[in-house]
N, C-alpha and C positions, 0 to 999 in steps of 0.2 A: 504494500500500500504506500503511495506516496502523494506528501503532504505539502503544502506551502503555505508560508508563513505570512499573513496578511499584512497590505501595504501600508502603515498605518504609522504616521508619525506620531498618533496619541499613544498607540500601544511600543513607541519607540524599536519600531521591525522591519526590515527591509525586504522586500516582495522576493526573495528564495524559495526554491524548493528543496527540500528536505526527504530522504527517502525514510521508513520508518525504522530501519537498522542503525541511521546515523540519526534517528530522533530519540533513540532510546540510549545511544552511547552518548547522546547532550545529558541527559538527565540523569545518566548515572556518575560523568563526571561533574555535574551541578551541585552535588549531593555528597560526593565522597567526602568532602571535607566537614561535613556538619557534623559535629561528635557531639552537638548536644540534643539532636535528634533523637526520639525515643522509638525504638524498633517496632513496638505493638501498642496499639489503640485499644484494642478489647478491653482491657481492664479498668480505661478510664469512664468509669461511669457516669463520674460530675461533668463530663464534657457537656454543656448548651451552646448552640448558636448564639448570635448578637441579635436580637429579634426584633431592635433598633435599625442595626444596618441594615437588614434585609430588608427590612420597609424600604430604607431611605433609598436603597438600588431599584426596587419593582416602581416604586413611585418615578423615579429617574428616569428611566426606562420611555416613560409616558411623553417624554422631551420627542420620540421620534414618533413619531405619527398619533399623537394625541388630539383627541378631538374637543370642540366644547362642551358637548354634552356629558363627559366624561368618560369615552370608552378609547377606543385604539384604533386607526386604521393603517396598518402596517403592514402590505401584501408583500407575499414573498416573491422575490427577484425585486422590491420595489427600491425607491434611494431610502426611501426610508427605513428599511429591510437592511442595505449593506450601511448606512451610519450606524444603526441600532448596533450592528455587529461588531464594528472597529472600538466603539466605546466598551462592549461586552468581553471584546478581546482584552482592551484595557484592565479590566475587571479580572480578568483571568491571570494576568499576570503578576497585579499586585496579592492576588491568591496564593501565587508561588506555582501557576501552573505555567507552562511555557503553547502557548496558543498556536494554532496552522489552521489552513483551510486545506481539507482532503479534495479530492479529484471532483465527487460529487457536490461540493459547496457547503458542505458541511463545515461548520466552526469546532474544534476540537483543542480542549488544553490537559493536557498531560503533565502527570507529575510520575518519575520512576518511583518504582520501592525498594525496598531492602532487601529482595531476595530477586536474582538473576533469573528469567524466563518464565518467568508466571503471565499467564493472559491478563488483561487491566478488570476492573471493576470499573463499568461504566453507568454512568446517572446524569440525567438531564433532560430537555424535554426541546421544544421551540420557541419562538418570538415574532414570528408571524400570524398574523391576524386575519378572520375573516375582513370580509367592507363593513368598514363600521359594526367594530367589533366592539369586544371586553379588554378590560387592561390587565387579566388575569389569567385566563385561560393558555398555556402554554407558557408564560412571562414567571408565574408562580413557581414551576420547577425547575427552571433551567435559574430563577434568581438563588433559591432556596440552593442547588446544586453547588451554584461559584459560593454561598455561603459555609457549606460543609467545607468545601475547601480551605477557607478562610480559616474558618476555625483549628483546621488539622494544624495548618500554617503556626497559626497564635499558637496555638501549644505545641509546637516544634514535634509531628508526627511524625513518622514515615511507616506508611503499610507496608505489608510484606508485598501486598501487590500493586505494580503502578494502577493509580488514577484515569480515569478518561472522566471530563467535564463535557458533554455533549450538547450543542447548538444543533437540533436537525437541521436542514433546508428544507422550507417551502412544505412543512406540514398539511397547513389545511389545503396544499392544493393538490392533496393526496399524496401523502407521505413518501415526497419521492426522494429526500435526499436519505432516507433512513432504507427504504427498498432499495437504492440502487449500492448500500454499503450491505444488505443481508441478500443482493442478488434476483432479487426480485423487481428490476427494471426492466422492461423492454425497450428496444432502440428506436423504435417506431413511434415512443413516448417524446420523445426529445422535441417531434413539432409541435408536441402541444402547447395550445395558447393559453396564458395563465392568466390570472387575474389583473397581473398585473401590465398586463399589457404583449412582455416577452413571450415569446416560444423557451421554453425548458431547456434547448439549449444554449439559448441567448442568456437566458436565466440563470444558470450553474456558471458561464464564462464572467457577467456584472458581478457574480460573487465571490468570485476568483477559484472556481472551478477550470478542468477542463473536459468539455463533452467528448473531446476525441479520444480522450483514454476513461471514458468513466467504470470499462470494466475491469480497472486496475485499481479502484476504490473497496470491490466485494472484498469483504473478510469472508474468513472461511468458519465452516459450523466449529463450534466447538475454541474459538478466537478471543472470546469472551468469558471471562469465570464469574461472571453476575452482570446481570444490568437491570437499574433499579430507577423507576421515574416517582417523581410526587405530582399531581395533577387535582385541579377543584377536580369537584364529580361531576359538574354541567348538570345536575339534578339533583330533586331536593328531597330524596331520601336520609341521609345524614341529619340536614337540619331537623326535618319532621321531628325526627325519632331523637334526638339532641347526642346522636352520638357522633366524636371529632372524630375519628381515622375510619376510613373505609379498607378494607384489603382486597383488593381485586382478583377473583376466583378467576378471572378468564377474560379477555374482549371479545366481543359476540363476532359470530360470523358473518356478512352481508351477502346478500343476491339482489341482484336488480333487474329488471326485464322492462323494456318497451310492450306497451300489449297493445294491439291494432283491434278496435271491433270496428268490422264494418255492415252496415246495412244498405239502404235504401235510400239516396236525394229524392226527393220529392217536393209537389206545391206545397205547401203546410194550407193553403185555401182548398183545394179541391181533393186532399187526401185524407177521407176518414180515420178518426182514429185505431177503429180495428185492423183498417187496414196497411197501417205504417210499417215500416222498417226500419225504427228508430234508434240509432246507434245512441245518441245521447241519453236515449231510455237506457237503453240497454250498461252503459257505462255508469251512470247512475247508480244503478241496482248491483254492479260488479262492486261500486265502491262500501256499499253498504255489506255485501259480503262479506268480502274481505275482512272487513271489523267483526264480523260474527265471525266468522272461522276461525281468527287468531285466537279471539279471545274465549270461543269455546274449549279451549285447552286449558286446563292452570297450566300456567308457566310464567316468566318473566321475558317473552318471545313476543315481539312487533312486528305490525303488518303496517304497513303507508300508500296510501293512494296520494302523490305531490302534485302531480303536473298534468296539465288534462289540453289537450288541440283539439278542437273541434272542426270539422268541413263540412261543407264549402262556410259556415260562419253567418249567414244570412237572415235575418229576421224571420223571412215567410221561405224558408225552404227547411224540409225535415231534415235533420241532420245525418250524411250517408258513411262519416267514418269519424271515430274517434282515436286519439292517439294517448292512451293514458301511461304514470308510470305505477310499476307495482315494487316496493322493497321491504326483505322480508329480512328479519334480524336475529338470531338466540346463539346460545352458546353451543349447541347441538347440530351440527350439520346434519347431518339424517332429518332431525325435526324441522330442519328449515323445507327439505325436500319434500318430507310428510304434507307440510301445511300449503305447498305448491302444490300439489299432486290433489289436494281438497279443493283450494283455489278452481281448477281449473277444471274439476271435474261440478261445483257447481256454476261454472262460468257458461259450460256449457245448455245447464237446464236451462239456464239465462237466454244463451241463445235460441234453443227451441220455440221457446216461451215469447221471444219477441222479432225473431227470424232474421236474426244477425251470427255474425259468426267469430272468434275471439282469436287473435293469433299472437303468439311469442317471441319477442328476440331479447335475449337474455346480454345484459352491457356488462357486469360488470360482478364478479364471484371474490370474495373475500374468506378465507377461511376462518375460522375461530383460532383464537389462540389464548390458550391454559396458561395461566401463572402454573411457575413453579411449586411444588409444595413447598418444597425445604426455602423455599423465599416469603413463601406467607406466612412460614411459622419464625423466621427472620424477622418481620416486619410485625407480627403480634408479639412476639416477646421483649421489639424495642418500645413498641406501645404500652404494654404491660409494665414496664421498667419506668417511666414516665405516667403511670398512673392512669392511661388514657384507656378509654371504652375502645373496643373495637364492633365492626360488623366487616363479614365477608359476604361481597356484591358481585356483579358483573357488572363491564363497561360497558353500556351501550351504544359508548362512542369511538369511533377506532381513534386508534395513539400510535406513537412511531412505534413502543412498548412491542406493539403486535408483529411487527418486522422484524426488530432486534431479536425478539426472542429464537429465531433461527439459526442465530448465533450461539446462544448459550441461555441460560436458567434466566428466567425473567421476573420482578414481582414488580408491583405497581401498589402507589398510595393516593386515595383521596381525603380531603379535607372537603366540608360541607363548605355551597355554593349557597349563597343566600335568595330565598325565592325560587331556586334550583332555574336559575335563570341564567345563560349562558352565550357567547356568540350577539352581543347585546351591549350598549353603552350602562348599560344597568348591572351587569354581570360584577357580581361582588363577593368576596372570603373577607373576615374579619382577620385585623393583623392576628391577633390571639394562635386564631386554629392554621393560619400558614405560620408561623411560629412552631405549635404543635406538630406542624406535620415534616416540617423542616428538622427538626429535632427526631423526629421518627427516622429520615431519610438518613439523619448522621449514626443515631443508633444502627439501623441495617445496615449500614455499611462498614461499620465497626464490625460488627460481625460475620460477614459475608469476606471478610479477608480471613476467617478460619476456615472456608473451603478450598 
């Protein structure tokens, strides 16, 4: 894997490349001389974060794409997107981590450890934002992360395993700088148009990626000996039930499908109603379904009807095709297929019943992906040690969390989202419970350097 070091007079660095053989012989000679460095973490229990500075960075943070309503608009490949970085790089160093941007665009600060050849312990999250977003949502873990740093730093640490501080790229526009380091990129991705304006490969190069060698970025399975994120939950189960840490049993799987029903144009003046072919009917009645069939199951498994195209669109003509979408969500792959295979078997009565006909093309297949156990029982015992309630949930949001984990044992942390509102200038965590959960991230990671 090779890395470069971001152009950044703030972070006083000159725009090299670095291969990751001579990024780990930096940091082992960075280190050699520290003899007052203490070789193992685990046993310091009184370790806390600064729950002050963490504020003071997530609040900071808000300088690049902060809006007045008070949320974030910070798209990835945006300029807002590469300032945020070169300041975050900043932040990475006064951590005591030495910061690079990998092939994919990914920001990356590393610190070595005390024992020769052990895979890093990696935690962090994003800082891009939907349009008119939250100032939380991804900003939370990846501040929380350079804080655990900080803290190692202050009390003069060194793990037995190097550090990775991880900045994904370009999260919400579908986790492609964390996919294209677990492997899971395809090249035919690279045109794609982002939010931000760029195509993906324009986007990775603004960020001081290079697309031409992106498949020199994949780690390999097993490259990774932990990777651990802190994340709001984007819902508000937490707060309901007032308990602060979540532990993430799994991110749900996703499927997506384009569904076509077509019927009948027609005059809507001179076509009885018995006698219609009304796809808008007909779409109608699929979307009502759909919510009875998910929800006839217990489970904690989503079904969504979002987006609806109607043709020809016309006041006085019946509607002859509709173009809706369907996405089905749970931890269960088998169950997601279950509740398609139901879908589509009453889609059909549907169609009998109003003499249209329902057709499939499937966009877009996400697999689930299981936390680790030995990381959730990590992540409860550092909660437990801090005094804090737990519940084990699933994500119903996907997170880089879900890619990494291809790489090695993965656990994830939520802290409650207040109003479980999320993706929103309203999207809120109390310092308190990102303090709390900050503090959870530094205990697991204390611990997860004895694997």
């Amino acid at each position: 894997m090779i890395l470069r070091q971001p152009d950044c007079t703030i972070c006083g660095m000159s725009p090299h490349r670095v291969t990751r053989r001579d990024f780990n012989a930096t940091f082992v000679g960075s280190i050699a001389g520290l003899s007052t460095a203490r070789p193992a973490f685990a046993q310091d229990t009184a370790a806390r974060v600064d729950a002050t500075r963490l504020q003071t960075t997530l609040m900071d943070l808000r300088r690049f794409g902060g809006t007045p309503a008070g949320g974030t608009h910070r798209l990835g490949y945006s300029t807002e997107d590469k300032q945020a970085r070169l300041v975050v790089a900043g932040w990475m160093q006064e951590a005591g981590l030495v910061p690079a941007t990998d092939l994919a665009g990914n920001l990356i600060g590393r610190r070595a450890g005390s024992t020769s050849g052990l895979p890093p312990i990696v935690f962090g999250s994003h800082i891009d934002s939907v349009p008119d977003g939250g100032s939380y949502d991804g900003n939370v873990g990846t501040m929380a992360a350079i804080e655990v740093a900080r803290t190692l730093q202050d009390r003069r640490v060194t793990l037995r395993h190097p550090i990775e501080v991880a900045v994904w790229a370009n999260e919400e526009g579908g986790l492609f700088g964390s996919r294209a380091v677990s492997g899971q990129f395809e090249e035919t991705e690279l045109a794609h148009v982002t939010s931000s304006g760029k195509t993906v490969r324009d986007g990775i190069s603004f960020v001081g990626g290079d697309p031409a060698r992106l498949g020199e970025a994949r780690r390999d399975r097993g490259s990774v000996a932990a990777y651990l994120e802190l994340h709001i939950e984007q819902g508000g189960i937490l707060e309901a039930e007032r308990v602060p840490i979540g532990i993430v049993e799994g991110i749900v799987g996703i499927r997506q499908w384009d569904v076509t029903v077509t019927g009948l144009a027609n005059h809507a003046g001179t076509t009885p109603m018995d006698k219609r072919q009304d796809a808008l009917l007909a779409a109608a009645r699929f979307v009502d379904m759909v919510n009875r069939v998910v929800r006839a199951t217990p489970g904690r498994q989503v079904g969504t009807v979002g987006r609806m195209q109607v043709s020809p669109g016309a006041r006085n003509v019946v509607p002859g095709s509709v173009v809706c979408s369907l996405e089905l969500r749970d931890l269960d792959a088998a169950a997601i297929l279950r509740f398609y295979d139901a879908i589509r078997g009453e889609a059909d009565r549907i169609g009998d019943a109003t003499g249209t006909t329902f057709a499939y093309r499937e966009l877009h297949v996400n697999a689930p992906a299981p936390s680790d156990p030995h990381m959730r029982s990590i992540i409860a015992d550092a909660a437990r040690a801090l005094g804090l309630e737990t519940k084990v949930m699933p994500s119903g949001a996907g997170h880089d969390a879900q890619a990494i984990a291809q790489l090695g044992p993965m656990g994830m942390i939520f802290i409650p989202s207040v109003g479980g509102i999320s993706h929103s200038p309203k999207e809120f965590s109390h310092p308190t419970d990102i303090a709390n959960g900050a503090n959870v991230l530094l205990g697991a990671v204390m611990s997860a350097d004895a694997i």
